[in-house]
C-alpha positions in Angstrom: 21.2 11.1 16.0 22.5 7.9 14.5 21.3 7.0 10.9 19.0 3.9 11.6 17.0 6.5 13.7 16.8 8.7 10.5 15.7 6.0 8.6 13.3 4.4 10.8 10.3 6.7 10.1 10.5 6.3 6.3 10.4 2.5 6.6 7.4 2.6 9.3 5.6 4.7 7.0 6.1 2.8 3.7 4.6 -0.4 5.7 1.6 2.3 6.3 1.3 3.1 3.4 1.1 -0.4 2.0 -1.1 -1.0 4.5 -3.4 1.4 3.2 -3.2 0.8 -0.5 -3.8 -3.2 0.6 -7.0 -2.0 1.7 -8.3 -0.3 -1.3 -7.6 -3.6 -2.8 -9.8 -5.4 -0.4 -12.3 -3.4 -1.0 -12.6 -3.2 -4.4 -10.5 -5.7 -6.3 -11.1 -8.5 -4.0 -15.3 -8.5 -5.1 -14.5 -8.1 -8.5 -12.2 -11.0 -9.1 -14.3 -13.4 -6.8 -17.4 -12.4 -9.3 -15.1 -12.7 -11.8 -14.4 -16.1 -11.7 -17.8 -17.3 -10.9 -17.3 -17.2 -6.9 -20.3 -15.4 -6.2 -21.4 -17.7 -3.2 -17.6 -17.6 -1.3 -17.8 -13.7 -1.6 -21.0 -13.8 0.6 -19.7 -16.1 2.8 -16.6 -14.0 2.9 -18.8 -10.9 3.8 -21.4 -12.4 6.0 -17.9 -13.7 8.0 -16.3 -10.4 7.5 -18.4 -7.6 7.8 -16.1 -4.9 7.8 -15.5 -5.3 3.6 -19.0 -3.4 3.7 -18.0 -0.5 5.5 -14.6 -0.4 3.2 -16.5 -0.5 0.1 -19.1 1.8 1.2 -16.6 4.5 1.8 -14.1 3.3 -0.7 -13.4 7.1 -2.1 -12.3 7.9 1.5 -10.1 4.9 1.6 -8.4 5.5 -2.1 -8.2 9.4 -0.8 -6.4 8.6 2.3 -3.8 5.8 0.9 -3.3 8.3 -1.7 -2.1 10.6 1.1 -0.3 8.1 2.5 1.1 7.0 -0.6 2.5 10.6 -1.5 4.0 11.7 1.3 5.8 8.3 1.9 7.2 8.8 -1.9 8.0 12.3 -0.8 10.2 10.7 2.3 11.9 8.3 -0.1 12.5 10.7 -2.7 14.2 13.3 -0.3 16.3 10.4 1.8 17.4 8.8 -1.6 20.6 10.2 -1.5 20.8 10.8 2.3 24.6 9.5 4.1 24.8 6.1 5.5 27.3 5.3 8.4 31.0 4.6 7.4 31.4 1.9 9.1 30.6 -1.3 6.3 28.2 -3.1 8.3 26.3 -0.1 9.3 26.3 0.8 5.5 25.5 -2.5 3.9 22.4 -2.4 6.1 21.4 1.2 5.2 21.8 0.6 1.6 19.4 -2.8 1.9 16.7 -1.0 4.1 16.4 1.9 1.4 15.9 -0.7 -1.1 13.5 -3.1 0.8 12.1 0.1 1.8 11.9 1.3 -1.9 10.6 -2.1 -2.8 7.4 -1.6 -0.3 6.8 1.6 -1.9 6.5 0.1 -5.0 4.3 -2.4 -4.3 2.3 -0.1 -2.4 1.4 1.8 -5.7 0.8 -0.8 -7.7 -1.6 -2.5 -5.3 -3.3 1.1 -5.0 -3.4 1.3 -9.0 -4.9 -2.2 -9.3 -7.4 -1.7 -6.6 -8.3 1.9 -8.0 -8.9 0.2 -11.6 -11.4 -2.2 -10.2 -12.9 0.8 -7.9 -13.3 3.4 -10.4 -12.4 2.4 -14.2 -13.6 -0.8 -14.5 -17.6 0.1 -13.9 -16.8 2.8 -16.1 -16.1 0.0 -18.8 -19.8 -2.1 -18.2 
């Protein structure tokens, strides 16, 4: 099996996962910031024209608890394939080493999206 197919589910699976945590800050940081600053009236409009924000704030724990899955086994995937061969051949290589960095990258935006979106979900009404 050639490298790139090695390296393909770790990449798929960091986009997942920032698909994920992006939701849990739809659902929760989103509100908060248009309340925030005053925008009361365009976060009605925003959930009278998408009604689905609803559904993910009503079950927001579910959503935090399954990007938090998905966040921790795609850090378990990139921790484990950190130090995993890449092809000999410098073309092949150069192109391993910048996927497990954009990959990398995506992870880390990932968590900090999930950390911002779990501070407005859960800390900050803790806080009024």
């Amino acid at each position: 099996m050639d490298e790139s197919a090695t390296e393909m589910p770790g990449r798929w699976l960091a986009f997942l996962s920032l698909f994920t945590s992006t939701g849990t800050l739809i659902c929760c940081a989103l509100p908060a910031l248009l309340v925030a600053l005053g925008a009361g009236a365009a976060l009605s409009t925003l959930i009278s024209k998408v009604p689905g924000l609803v559904w993910i704030s009503e079950y927001k724990e579910a959503v935090f608890v399954f990007a938090g899955i998905m966040l921790t086994v795609s850090g378990w995937l990139q921790w484990r394939s950190r130090f995993a061969p890449c092809p000999v051949d410098a073309a092949q290589r150069n192109a391993c080493l910048r996927t497990r960095r954009s990959s990398a990258l995506v992870y880390g935006a990932s968590v900090v999206v999930f950390m911002v979106g779990g501070f407005f979900a859960f800390i900050l009404p803790l806080l009024f």
